[in-house]
N, C-alpha and C positions, 0 to 999 in steps of 0.2 A: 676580575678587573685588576686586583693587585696582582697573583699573581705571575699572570700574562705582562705586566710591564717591564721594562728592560732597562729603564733607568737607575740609577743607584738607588740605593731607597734613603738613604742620609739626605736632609731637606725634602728629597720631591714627596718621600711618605711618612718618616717616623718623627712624631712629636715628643715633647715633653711635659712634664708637670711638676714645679718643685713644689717641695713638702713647705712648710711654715717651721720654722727653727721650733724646737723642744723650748716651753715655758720657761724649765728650771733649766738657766745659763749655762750650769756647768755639766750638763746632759749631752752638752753638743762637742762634747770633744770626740774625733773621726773615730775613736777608738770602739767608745763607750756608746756611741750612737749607732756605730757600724753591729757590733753585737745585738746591741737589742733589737734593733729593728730586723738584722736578720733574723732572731728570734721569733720576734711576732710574726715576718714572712711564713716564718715554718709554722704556728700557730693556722696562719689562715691557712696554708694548706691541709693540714691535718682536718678542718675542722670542714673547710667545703671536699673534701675525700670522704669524710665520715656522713656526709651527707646531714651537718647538721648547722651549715651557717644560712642563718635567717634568710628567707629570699627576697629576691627582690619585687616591690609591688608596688604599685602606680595607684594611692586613695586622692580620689576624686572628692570623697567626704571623710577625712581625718578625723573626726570628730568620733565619726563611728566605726571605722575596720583599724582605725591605727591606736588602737587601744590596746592594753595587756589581758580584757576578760573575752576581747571577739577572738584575740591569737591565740586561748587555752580554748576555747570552741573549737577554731577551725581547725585545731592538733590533733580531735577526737573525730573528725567527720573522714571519710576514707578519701582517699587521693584520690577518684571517681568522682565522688561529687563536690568534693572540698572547693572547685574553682566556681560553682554554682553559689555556695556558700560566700566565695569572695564578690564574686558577682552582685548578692541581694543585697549588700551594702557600699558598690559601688568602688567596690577593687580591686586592680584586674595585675593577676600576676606577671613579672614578667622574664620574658625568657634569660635564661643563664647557661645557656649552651657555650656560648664563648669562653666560661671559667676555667674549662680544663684545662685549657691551652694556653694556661699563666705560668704552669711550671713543665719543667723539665722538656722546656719546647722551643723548636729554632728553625728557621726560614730556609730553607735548603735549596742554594741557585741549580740550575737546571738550564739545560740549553733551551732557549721558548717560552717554558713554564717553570717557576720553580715549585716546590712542595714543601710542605710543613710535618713537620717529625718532632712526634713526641712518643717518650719513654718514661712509664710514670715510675717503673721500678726501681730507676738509680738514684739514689743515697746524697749524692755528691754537690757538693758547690762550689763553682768556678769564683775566682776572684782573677783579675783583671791588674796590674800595680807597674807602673812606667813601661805597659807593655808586653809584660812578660804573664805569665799564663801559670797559674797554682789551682790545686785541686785539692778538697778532705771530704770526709764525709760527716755531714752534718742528722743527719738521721742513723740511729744504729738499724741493726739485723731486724728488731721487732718493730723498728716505722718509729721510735719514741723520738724526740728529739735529742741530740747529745747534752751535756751537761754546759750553760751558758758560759762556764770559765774557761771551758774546753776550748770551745767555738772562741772568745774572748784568744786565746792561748796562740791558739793556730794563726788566729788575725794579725795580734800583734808580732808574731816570728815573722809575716810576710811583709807587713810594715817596717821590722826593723832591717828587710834584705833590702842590701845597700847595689846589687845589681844595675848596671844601668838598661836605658835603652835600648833592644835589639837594634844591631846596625840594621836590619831588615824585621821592620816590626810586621808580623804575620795578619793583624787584624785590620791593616788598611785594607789589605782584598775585601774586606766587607764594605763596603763603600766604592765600590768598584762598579760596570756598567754588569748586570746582572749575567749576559754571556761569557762577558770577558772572565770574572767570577766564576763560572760553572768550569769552562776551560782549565783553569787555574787550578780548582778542587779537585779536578779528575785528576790533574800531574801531583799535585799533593799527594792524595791516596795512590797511585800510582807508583811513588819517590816513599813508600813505607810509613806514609804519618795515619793511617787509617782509627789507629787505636787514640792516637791525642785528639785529633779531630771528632771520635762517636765520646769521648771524655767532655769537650765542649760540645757538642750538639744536645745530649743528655743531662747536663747538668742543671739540678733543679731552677737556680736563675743564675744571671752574671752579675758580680757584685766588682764594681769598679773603685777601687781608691786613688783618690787623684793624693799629690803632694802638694799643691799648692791652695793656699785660700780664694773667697772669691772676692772680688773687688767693691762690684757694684751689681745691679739690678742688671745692665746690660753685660757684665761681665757673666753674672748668672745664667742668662739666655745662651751667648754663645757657648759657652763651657758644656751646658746640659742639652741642648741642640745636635752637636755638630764636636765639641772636644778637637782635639787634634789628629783624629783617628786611628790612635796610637793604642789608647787604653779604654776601647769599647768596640764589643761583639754586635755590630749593630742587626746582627741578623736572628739572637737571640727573642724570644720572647719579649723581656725585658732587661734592660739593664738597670739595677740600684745603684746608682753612684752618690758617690760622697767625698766632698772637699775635705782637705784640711781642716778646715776648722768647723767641720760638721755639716756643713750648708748639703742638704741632699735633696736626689731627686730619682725621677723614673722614667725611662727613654724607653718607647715601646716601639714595636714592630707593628703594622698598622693590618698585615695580612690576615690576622688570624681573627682578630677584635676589635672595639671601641674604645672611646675613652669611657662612657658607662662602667665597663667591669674594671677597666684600669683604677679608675675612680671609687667604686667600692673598695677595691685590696688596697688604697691609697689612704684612704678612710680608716680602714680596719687597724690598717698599722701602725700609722699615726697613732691613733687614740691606745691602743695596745701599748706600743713604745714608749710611751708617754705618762701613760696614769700606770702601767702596770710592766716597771721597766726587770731585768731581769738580774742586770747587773748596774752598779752606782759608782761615780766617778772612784769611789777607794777601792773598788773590789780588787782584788789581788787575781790574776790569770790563775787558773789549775796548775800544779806543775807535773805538766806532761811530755813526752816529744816530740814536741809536735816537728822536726826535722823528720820522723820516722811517722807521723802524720798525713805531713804537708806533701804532696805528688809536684814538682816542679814540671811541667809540659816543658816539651824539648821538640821541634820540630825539624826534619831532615830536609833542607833546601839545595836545589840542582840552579843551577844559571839561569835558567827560564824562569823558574820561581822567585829569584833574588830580582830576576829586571821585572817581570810582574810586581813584586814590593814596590817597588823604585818608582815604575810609573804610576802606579794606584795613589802610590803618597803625594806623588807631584800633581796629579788630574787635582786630588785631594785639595789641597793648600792652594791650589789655583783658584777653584772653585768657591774657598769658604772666605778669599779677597775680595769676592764680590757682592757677599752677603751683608747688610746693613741691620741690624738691630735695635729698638729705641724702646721706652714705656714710658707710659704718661698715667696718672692719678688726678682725675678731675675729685676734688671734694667739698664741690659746690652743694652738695646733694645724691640721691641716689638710691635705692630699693623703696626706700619707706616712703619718702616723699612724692614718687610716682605713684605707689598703691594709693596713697591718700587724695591723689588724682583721678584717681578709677582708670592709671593708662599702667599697660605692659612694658614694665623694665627694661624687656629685651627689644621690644619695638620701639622703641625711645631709644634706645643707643643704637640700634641698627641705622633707625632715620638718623641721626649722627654721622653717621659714616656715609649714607646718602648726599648729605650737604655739604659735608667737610669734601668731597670727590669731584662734585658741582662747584664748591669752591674755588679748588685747586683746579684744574684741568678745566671747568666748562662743559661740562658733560656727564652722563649718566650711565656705568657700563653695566656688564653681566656680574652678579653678587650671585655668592654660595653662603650659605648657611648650615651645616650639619644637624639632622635632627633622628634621635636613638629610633627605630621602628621595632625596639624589644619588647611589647604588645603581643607583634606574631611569634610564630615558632619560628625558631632562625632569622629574626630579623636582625636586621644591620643596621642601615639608614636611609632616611630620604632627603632631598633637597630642600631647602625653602629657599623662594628666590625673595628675597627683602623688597630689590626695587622692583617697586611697582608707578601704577601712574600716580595711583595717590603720595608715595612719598618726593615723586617728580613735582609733583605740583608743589608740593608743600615746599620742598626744599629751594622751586624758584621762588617763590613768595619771600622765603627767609633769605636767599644771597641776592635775586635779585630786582625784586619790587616790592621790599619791604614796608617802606611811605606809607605805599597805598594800601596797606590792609591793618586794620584795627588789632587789636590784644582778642579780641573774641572769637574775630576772625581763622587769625592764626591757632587758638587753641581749636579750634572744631578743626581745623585740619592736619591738625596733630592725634587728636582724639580719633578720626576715619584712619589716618596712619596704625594706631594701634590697635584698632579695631581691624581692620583686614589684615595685620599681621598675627593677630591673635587668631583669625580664621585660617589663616595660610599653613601655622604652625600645628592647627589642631588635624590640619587637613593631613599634612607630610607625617605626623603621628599615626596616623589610624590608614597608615599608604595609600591615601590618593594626591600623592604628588605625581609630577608628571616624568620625571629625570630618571628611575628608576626602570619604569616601563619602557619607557623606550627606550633607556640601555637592554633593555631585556629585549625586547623583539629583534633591536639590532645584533644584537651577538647571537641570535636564534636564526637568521636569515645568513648571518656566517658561517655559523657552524653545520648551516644544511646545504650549504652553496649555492645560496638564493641569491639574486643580483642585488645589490644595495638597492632599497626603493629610494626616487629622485627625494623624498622628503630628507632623507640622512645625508644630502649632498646638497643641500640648500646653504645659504649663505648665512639665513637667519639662524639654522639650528648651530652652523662653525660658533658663530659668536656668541649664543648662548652661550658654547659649552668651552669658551676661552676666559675662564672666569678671573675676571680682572682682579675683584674684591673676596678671596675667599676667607671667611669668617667661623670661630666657632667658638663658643662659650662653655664653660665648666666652673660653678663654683662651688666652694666646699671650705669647710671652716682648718683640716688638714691640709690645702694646695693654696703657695703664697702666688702663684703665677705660672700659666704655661706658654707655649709659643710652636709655632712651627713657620714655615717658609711660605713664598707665596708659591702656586703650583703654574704660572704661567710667567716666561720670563719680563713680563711689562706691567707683573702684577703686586699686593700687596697679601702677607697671610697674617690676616688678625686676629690676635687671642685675646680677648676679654675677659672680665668679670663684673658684675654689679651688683654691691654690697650694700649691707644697710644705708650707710653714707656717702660710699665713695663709688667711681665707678673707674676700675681699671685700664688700661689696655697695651698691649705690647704685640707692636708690629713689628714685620719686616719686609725688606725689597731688594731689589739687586738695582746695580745702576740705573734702569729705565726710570724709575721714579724715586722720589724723595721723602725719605718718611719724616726726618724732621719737620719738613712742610706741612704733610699731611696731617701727625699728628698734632699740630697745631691749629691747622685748621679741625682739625676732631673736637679738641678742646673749645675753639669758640665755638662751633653746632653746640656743644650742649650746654658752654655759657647760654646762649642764644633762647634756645630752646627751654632751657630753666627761668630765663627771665621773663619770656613769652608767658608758660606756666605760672607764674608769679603776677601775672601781669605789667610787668616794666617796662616790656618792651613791643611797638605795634602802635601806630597812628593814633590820636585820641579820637 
């Protein structure tokens, strides 16, 4: 599915996740943050290569598999029956197949299809800096990590190159229509850049330093989104970027993984960088050369390739004018005070977005919601569709025949809301959604040149699958906020979160709708909805 698409993958696929700033203030300088965390990067690969970082598992009863005496148990039981072992306590492992394909791995355009390449043997890490393109090796001969002041040493020599701009900056082609892109690479490798180009395609991740700081919460989104496409490999694996003043984050490529394992290596490094840093704001860099280190990429460009630049960057900057940005922080409430309601967090802010939609517009469309299905072996995901009739109904009750229904009223139909959302979710977990399958039989009547059956050419299934409200949630005590685009152009793409007390969210849209609006109207649904809950609000 992704790789068969032909759109740029910048907004239409790759999202982001920024990290939460380092506790100790003076940890966040781009310097001294950029080292350690790439450190602890190299940490977590060494450690899922060695085959020994913890896996991932889904306890249904915490109490009893997520304990430290059931994990020295089930260390000693063989890999045969150890998942029976997870089983009788109600813990079901889950897949990490995706992991490999966090380092040393990058999205290869292709005319049709593109492909993904990965090379786990090279050494080297790409760094990104107003454009220009640097390369070291941060692993020696025997896999060890280099020494942190090294790494430190090389950072700051590329930092302090005062190089500007390329007049034709090379990495806008990533962000290009995926054909156009493949055309382009073949005249590159063609024009002699073979050897700079497998230097970036192999290098264990993209570490981008920007120069400037960020502003604000919306400045953050665009910046780690979308950048200027100047100083990010959006076809990489992943990109680590990191502002000026520390502010970082993680721009993935959407073809290979989830946010799930994004989210674990996001986790890991966080907490790594953080309690167990490597280097501290005084540390002195090694004194090495890094000049005879650091590999500057140099790429050989023909006329075709310079106006290829040119238009990439203009389609580029056209494109990211239309893009609108916002977030909003309701901290009326939030995690706990729902659980103390016996209602799902997630189905409580979903119905939110139900009402606020109802609101604004007068109507009810097609919702996505992402949901992991890494349970199976090679699972990806499934859909949840949020609206339903139950939250239809609920949500006209609340915008528009309120009067007429009591506080008790209204909680039971909030209570059915979260109750069929909590079925829906359990359902698209354990793949009996329904979105999946039928992309599956549909790309199987393709691929055998079997006539579309009349059901894939219905009217109902277009509009299902024009999804107006696309939605998806990640939280984690390392990720201050992430965001991605909306994937239809008259729609909205919403990143949430719901934390003990607060509940997040950061949308965006292109012209067709208004997200100021909207998430104004978000904010009252769960005013709304909290008072309702409270009982303040609803007919006596």
């Amino acid at each position: 599915m992704y790789l068969r698409a032909r759109e740029s993958v910048v907004l239409n696929f790759n999202p982001f996740m920024a990290f939460n700033p380092d506790p100790k203030a003076e940890y966040n300088d781009q310097l001294v943050r950029a080292t350690n965390m790439t450190v602890s990067a190299l940490r977590f690969l060494k450690t899922l290569r060695a085959g020994f970082l913890e896996p991932e598992v889904f306890h249904l009863n915490p109490s009893k598999s997520d304990t430290q005496a059931f994990k020295r148990f089930i260390r000693f039981v063989p890999s045969s029956l150890s998942w029976f072992g997870a089983y009788m306590v109600n813990a079901y492992p889950l897949d990490m197949s995706q992991y490999f394909r966090l380092f040393n791995s990058t999205r290869l355009p292709k005319l049709n299809k593109d492909e993904l390449f990965t090379d786990e043997s090279k050494r080297h890490l790409l760094v990104l800096r107003n454009g220009n393109f640097y390369v070291f090796d941060v692993l020696d001969r025997d896999g060890n990590i280099v020494a942190p002041s090294e790494i430190q040493a090389h950072l700051k020599y590329i930092i302090s190159d005062s190089s500007p701009v390329p007049a034709f900056p090379l990495a806008c082609l990533t962000s290009e229509n995926r054909d156009t892109w493949a055309r382009l690479r073949q005249e590159l490798l063609e024009n002699g850049n073979k050897e700079a180009l497998t230097k970036v395609d192999s290098a264990i991740f993209c570490l981008c330093l920007d120069d400037f700081p960020i502003k604000d919460l919306n400045h953050l989104s665009h910046t780690m989104l979308h950048g200027d496409g100047v100083n990010r490999w959006y076809d990489k694996s992943f990109n680590l970027i990191l502002a000026k003043d520390g502010t970082a984050a993680v721009h993935f490529e959407h073809s290979w993984g989830d946010g799930v394992a994004v989210l674990r290596f996001q986790n890991e490094v966080f907490k790594d960088s953080t309690q167990s840093p490597v280097i501290a704001p005084l540390s002195q860099p090694a004194a090495v050369d890094s000049a005879a280190a650091v590999q500057k990429l140099s790429f050989k460009l023909n006329d075709a390739l310079k106006e290829g630049i040119t238009k990439a960057k203009q389609n580029f900057d056209a494109t990211m004018k239309t893009l609108t940005l916002e977030a909003i922080q309701f901290e009326k409430g939030g995690k706990e005070f729902l659980k103390k309601q016996k209602l799902s967090p997630d189905a409580i802010t979903q119905l939110a977005f139900q009402v606020a939609f109802l609101r604004q517009y007068g109507q009810t469309v097609a919702t996505y919601e992402s949901c992991s299905t890494a349970a199976f072996k090679h699972g990806r995901t499934e859909t949840i569709r949020p609206a339903s009739v139950h939250t239809k109904k609920c949500s006209e009750a609340l915008v528009r025949n309120l009067p007429k229904h009591s506080a008790a009223e209204l909680q039971q139909m909030i209570a059915e809301c979260s109750k069929f959302h909590n079925q829906l979710t359990k359902e698209a977990a354990m793949g009996q959604g329904f979105d999946r399958h039928l992309y599956g039989l549909r790309h199987l009547a393709e691929s055998k040149g079997i006539p579309l059956p009349d059901f894939y050419q219905d009217r109902a299934y277009a509009q299902i699958n024009h999804n107006i409200l696309s939605t998806s949630t990640l939280s984690s005590p390392a990720v201050n906020m992430g965001g991605f685009a909306p994937v239809v152009p008259d729609g909205f793409g919403v990143g949430y979160g719901v934390h003990d007390n607060w509940i997040g969210c950061n949308v965006s849209a292109y012209p067709a709708r208004n997200v100021q609006e909207f998430l104004q109207c978000v904010y009252k649904s769960l005013e709304d909805i909290f008072n309702v809950l409270e009982g303040k609000l609803g007919s006596k």
